[in-house]
C-alpha angles and dihedrals in degrees: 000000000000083000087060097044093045091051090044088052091046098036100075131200147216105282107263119167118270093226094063091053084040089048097047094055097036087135095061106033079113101055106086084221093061100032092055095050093044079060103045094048096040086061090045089056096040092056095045100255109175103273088216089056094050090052095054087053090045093052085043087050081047101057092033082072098033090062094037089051093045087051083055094055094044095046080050100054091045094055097036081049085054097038084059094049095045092048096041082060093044083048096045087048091047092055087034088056086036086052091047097046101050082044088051094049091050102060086046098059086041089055090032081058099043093041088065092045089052091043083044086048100036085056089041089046089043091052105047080050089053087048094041086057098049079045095053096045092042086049092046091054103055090047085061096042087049087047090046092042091048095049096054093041090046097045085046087056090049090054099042085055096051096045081053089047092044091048091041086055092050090046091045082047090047093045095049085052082071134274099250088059108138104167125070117211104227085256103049083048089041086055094046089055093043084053105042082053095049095052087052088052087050105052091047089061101042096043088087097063113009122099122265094239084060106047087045081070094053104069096051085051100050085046091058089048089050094045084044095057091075100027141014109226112182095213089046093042086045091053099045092048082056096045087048090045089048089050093051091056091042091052092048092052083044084056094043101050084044090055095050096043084057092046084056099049097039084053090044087047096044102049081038084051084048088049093059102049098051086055092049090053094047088046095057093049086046093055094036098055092041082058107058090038079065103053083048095058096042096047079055093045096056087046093048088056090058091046090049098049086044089053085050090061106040089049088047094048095045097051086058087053091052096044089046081057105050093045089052097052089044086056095040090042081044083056101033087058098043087053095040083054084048105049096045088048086056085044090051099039082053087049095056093045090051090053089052098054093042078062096047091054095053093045 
């Protein structure tokens, strides 16, 4: 470009007046372009430089700009190529972060969620165990209170039936001594006393358990022993040996219902004992494993909170880049253009020139 100025200042022209080149270019007397070659072609033509030089220079000054303006163009479509290309990734790694962290934060709320079930069902689990324990020592305890209560009733109604048995032995005695026996030798009458106070103690004891129909036998047979004491009446001893007899039945069928009625409870306590302990089985995995479950969520959830401040970042991070880009392009565009406007006003101010010296050279 300095080569060209310095021939066109060299290359003079025929004189022509400065106000008719002025005049030609008026729109573009402001621009320093203009207003320089206006100047420098003013003083060629004022000192008589060779017009077809000058257009030559002027052609030469004409396709210097044209391919600088075409190198412009070129630089600009290669970095808004690459602009594109660097945005289209900062744009791909913010939707990528976006994407991770709503991914991120979803998982959150959903373990979030599921954190509060497990700690609703950990307290549930931990009191229906506290419950199954009361249950299995309550349970227990009145398994040991059935197996204490049957004992001592069973062993009430052992005793009751050997003192009958024991009474029914000293009437069948009394009766084989004959039926018309009035006197009673000290010990016979010492025996019947014994008994007759037996059979009181005894259902005293019993009243508590034995059946009604049974303890209705015992005070006719403790009368007949009273009355027997003093003297021995057949048809007296005979009724109280089949009330006793009668009792005895009555007190068998009392211990075997017993026994039965404590087969039935154990077997109720037990398989309610079993219950229990299967509850309690399932209860402690279930806890266990709710537990765990637990430990698991909350280890994720304290991972998920550094992978969601990272994505914040990175999303944070990524929207200024891309802010710093586009702001970049729209400055380089902004340039790209101003030059562009530039280089097509100095094409335009040589093309007029060229026009006036191709006047000039008609004329």
């Amino acid at each position: 470009m300095k080569s060209a100025l310095l021939l066109l200042v060299i290359a003079l022209a025929t004189a022509s007046t400065v106000g008719d080149l002025t005049q030609r270019l008026s729109n573009y007397a402001e621009h320093p372009f203009g207003s320089s070659m206006i100047n420098l072609v003013s003083v060629n033509m004022k000192t008589g430089g060779s017009l077809n030089e000058l257009k030559q220079l002027l052609q030469q000054i004409k396709d210097e700009l044209i391919a600088l303006t075409q190198l412009q163009d070129s630089e600009n479509a290669t970095f808004t190529r690459r602009s594109q290309v660097d945005l289209a990734k900062l744009q791909a790694t913010l939707e990528q972060a976006q994407q991770d962290l709503d991914n991120q934060r979803q998982e959150q709320s959903s373990l979030s969620n599921e954190l509060a079930t497990l700690q609703t069902r950990v307290k549930e689990d931990q009191a229906a165990l506290d419950r199954n324990g009361r249950g299995s020592s309550d349970a227990q305890s009145r398994l040991d209170a059935e197996n204490a209560d049957f004992a001592t009733k069973f062993s009430d109604y052992n005793d009751a039936i050997l003192a009958c048995k024991e009474a029914q032995r000293l009437l069948l005695n009394l009766r084989g001594e004959g039926a018309s026996l009035i006197q009673l030798t000290q010990d016979t009458k010492t025996n019947l006393i014994q008994t007759k106070e037996n059979f009181q103690k005894i259902k005293e004891i019993l009243e508590a358990h034995t059946k009604k129909s049974s303890l209705t036998l015992f005070q006719p047979i403790i009368e007949g022993l009273a009355e027997m004491t003093t003297k021995v009446n057949p048809e007296t001893l005979n009724n109280v040996l089949s009330l006793v007899a009668r009792l005895i039945t009555a007190l068998q069928e009392g211990q075997d219902q017993l026994e039965a009625n404590h087969k039935t409870q154990v077997d109720n306590l037990s398989r309610l004992g079993d219950d229990l302990r299967n509850e309690k089985q399932t209860l402690q995995v279930s806890l266990a494993t709710a537990n765990n479950r637990l430990k698991e969520i909350q280890s994720r959830l304290n991972e998920l909170d550094g992978l969601i401040n990272i994505s914040n970042a990175i999303v944070e991070v990524t929207q200024l880049n891309i802010q710093d880009a586009t702001r970049i392009n729209e400055l380089e565009d902004q340039e790209y253009s101003n030059q562009k406007v530039s280089r097509q006003t100095e094409i335009d101010i040589v093309d007029r020139l060229i026009e006036y010296i191709n006047q000039k050279l008609s004329e």
